[in-house]
C-alpha positions as CSV (number, residue, x, y, z in Angstrom):
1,X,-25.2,14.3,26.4
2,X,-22.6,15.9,28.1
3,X,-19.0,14.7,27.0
4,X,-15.8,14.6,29.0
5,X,-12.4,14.3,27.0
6,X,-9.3,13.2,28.2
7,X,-5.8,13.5,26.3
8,X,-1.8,13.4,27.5
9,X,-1.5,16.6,25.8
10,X,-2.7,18.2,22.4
11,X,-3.8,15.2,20.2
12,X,-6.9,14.6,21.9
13,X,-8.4,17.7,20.3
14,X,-8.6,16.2,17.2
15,X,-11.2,13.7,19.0
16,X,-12.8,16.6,20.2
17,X,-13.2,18.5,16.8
18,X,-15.3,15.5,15.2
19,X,-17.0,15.1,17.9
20,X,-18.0,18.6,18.5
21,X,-18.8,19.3,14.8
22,X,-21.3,16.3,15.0
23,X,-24.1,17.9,16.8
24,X,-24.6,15.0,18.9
25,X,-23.7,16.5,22.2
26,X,-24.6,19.1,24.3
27,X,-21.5,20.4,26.0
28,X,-17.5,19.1,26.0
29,X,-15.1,19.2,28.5
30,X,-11.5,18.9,27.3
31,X,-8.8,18.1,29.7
32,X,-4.8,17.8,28.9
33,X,-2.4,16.5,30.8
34,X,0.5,18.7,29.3
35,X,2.7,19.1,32.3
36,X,3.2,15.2,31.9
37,X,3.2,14.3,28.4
38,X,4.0,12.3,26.1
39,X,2.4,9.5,28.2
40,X,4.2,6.6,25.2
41,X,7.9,6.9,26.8
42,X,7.0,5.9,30.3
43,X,5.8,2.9,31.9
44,X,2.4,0.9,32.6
45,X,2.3,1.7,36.2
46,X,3.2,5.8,36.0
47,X,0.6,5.6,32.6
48,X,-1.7,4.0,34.7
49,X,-1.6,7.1,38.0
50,X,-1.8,9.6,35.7
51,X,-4.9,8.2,34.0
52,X,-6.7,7.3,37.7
53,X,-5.8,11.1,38.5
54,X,-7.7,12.1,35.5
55,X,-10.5,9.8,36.7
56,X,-11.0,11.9,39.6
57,X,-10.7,15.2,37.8
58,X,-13.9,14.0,36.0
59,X,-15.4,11.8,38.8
60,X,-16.0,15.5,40.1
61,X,-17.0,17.3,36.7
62,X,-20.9,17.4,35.2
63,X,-20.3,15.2,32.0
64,X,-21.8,12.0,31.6
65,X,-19.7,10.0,29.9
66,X,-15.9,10.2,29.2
67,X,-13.7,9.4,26.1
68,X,-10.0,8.8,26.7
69,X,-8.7,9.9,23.7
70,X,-5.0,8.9,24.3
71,X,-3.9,5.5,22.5
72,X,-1.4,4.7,25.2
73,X,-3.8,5.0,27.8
74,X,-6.5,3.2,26.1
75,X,-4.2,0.1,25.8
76,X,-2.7,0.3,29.3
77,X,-5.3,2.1,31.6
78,X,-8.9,1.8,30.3
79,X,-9.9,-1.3,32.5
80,X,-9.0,0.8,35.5
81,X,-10.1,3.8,34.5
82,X,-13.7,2.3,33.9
83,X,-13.1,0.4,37.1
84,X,-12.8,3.4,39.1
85,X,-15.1,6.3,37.6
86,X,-19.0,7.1,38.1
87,X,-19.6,7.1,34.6
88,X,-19.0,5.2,31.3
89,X,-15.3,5.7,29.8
90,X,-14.7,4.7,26.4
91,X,-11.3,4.1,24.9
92,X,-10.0,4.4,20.9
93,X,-8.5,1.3,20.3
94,X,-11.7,-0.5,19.7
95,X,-13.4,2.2,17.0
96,X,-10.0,2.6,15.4
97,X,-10.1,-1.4,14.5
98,X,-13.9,-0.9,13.6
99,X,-13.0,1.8,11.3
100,X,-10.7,-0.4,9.7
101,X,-12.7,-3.2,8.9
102,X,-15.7,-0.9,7.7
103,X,-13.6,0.9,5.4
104,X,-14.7,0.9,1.7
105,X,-12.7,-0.8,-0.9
106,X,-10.3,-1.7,1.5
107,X,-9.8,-5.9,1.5
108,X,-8.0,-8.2,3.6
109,X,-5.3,-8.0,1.5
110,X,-4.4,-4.7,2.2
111,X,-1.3,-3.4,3.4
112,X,-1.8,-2.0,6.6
113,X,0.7,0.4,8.3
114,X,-0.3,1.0,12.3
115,X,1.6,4.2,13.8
116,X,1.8,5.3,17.5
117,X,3.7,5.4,20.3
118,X,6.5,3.2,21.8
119,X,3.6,1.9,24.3
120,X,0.9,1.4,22.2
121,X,3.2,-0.6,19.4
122,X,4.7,-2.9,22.2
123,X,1.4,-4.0,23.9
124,X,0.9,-5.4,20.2
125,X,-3.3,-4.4,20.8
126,X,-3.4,-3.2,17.2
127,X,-1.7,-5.9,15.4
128,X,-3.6,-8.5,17.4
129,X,-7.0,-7.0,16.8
130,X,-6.6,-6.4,12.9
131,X,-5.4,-9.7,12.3
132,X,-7.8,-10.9,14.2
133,X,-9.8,-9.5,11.4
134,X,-8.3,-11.3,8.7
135,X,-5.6,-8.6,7.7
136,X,-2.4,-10.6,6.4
137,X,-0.1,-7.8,5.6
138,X,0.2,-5.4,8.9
139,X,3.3,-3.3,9.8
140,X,3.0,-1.9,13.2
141,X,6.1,0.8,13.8
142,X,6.4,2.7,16.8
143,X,7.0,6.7,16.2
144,X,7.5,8.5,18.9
145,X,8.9,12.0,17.6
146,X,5.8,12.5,16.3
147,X,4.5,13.9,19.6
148,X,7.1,16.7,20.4
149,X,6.7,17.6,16.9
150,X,3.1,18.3,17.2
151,X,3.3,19.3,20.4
152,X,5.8,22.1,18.8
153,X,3.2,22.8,16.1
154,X,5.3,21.6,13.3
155,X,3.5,20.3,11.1
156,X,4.6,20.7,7.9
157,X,8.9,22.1,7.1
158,X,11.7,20.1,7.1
159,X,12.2,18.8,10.9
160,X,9.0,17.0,9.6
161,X,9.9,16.3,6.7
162,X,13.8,14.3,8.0
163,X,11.3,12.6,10.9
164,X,9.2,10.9,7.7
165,X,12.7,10.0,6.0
166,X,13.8,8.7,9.1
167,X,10.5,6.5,10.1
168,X,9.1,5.8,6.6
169,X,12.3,5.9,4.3
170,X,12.8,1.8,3.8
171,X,9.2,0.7,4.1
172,X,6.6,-0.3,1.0
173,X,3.7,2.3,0.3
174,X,0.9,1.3,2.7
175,X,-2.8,1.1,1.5
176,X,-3.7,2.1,5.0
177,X,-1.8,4.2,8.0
178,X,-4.0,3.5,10.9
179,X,-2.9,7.0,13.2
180,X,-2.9,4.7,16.3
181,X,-2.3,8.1,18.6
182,X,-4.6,11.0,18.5
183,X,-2.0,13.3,18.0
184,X,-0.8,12.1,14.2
185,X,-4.2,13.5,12.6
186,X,-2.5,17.1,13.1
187,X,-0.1,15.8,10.5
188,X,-2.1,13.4,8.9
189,X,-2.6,15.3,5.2
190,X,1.4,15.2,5.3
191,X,1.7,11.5,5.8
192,X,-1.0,10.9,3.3
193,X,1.0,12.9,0.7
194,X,4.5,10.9,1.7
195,X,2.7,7.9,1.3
196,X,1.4,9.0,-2.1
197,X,-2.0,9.6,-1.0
198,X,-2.6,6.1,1.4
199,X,-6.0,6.2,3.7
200,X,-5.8,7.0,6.7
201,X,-7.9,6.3,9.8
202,X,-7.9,8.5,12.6
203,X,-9.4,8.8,16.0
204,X,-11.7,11.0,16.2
205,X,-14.1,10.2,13.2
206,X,-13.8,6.3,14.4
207,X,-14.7,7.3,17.6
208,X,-17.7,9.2,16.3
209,X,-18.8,6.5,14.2
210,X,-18.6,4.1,17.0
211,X,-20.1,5.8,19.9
212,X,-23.0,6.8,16.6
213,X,-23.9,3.0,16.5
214,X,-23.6,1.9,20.6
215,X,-25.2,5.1,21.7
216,X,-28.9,6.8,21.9
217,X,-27.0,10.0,19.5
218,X,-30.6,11.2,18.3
219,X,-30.8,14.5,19.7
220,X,-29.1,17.5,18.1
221,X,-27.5,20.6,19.0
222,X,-27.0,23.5,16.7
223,X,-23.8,24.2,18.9
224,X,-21.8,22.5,21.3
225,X,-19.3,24.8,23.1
226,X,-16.1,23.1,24.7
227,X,-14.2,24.0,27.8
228,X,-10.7,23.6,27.6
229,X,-8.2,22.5,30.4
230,X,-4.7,21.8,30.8
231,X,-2.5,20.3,33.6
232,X,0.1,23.0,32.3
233,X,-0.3,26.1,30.0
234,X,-3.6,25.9,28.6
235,X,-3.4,29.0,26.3
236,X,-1.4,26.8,24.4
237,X,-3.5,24.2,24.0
238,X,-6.5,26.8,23.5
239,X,-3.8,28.0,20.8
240,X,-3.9,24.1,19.2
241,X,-7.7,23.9,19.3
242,X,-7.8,27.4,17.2
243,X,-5.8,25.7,14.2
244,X,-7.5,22.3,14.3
245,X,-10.8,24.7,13.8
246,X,-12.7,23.9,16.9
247,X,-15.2,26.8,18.2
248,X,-14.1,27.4,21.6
């Protein structure tokens, strides 16, 4: 199977790296809309263009399915997006929940702490869905410097640091932080450690696991190259996908 990826910017590559390290496809096609993002700050409607241009960017490529790997979009574009394109499109809000609820040693009486963008928090998906589940003790907090910071590549030093103080600073130690936008797993060992080693769930192994139990995933490739592509400066973005480890 040939993949298609689709992310506002960076974060979608750590989507990518799980699933390009799973064997289960054949080729991946990254695309970034980095001359637009972050897609969290703006509204439904603008959200909702951007991600019906990207259809027809992949309407026109040779993959055979495509994964939206932006949260924001998921939650306020994927109905369209699948309305419009030629082949399936799968979002993460749906494996992130799954991943949740399959955790081990994780109970309903967890305290659960979702993360994301302004968007994503207000449309209130994440906090329906989990308690939905049966969850009782859910914190959903939108953080939205969280995206120019790993846009920046800062993951670790003090702006980081004073950006944890300034989010996390009053709240209770989760048992959980959902990472409820893709591009959070680049700093997700930090917020693990501010958090005093709390699980965390992020996109890109839910996704796996999801597509692994809805999808034929039975064939297997010794390697699955990706091709990389930005709306603006992809050799940063090539840059990114060096760090996060994926073979490009």
């Amino acid at each position: 199977m040939k993949l298609g990826i689709f992310d506002s910017g960076v974060g979608g590559l750590t989507v990518a790296r799980s699933l390009q390290r799973s064997g289960c496809f054949s080729e991946l096609l990254y695309y970034g809309d980095t001359a637009r993002v972050p897609y969290g700050s703006k509204d439904a409607n603008t959200v909702t263009r951007y991600a019906l241009e990207a259809v027809e960017f992949f309407n026109g490529a040779n993959v055979d399915a495509l994964v939206v790997a932006c949260n924001t979009v998921s939650v306020v574009a994927l109905e369209q997006m699948q309305r419009y394109s030629n082949k399936p499109v799968y979002g993460v809000l749906e494996p992130g929940v799954l991943a949740l609820q399959q955790m081990p040693g994780i109970t309903q009486d967890a305290r659960v702490l979702v993360i994301a963008t302004r968007s994503t928090i207000a449309s209130g998906e994440y906090q329906q869905r989990i308690n939905a589940l049966g969850f009782h003790r859910v914190e959903a907090m939108a953080t939205p410097l969280f995206v120019p910071i790993v846009e920046e590549e800062l993951y670790d030093g003090p702006i980081l640091t004073e950006t944890f103080k300034h989010y996390f600073g009053g709240l209770m130690r989760p048992d959980v932080v959902l990472l409820g936008c893709t591009h959070f797993p680049l700093i997700d060992t930090a917020i693990s450690a501010y958090f005093g080693g709390a699980k965390t769930i992020h996109s890109g192994e839910a996704m796996l696991h999801w597509m692994e139990q809805r999808l034929d995933l039975t064939a297997r490739f010794d390697n699955t190259p990706i091709q990389i592509m930005a709306s603006e400066n992809v050799e940063a973005v090539k840059r990114v996908a060096a760090r996060w480890q994926l073979q490009v």
